[in-house]
N, C-alpha and C positions, 0 to 999 in steps of 0.2 A: 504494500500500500504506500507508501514512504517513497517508495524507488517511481512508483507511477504521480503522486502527487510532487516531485521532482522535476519530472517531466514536463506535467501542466505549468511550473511554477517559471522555467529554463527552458524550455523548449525541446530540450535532450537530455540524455545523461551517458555516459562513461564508464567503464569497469574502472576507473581511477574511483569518480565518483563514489560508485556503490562502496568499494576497498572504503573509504575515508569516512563515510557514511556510517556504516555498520562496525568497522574497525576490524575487518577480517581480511582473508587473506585473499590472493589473485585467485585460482582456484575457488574458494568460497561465494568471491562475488560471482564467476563467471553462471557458478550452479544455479545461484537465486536468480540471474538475469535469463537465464537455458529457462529456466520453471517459465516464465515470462512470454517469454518467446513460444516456449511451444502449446500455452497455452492461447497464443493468438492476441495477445495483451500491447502486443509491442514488438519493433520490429527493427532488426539491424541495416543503419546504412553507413557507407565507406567500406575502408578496407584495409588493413593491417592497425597502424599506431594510428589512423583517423578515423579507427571505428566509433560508432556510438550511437544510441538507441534512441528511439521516436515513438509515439502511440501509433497502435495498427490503424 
């Protein structure tokens, strides 16, 4: 919920972000953002180090 009102608040958000957010690790963030995505919640655009997430 946090990671999508984020979103609304910023217009995107970042596996940095979620990391600094929650205070967890690369990995950690990547899962909670994976749950996200594959629930259709939100959706990756870019590509390598300018990736970063938008609502679907």
């Amino acid at each position: 919920m946090k990671i999508v009102e984020w979103i609304l608040q910023n217009g995107k958000i970042t596996n940095k972000d979620v990391r600094e957010m929650f205070k967890i690790s690369d990995r950690a963030a990547l899962k909670e953002i994976r749950k996200l995505v594959d629930s259709e919640v939100v959706k990756s655009e870019g590509k390598g180090r300018s990736l970063y997430y938008i609502l679907e």
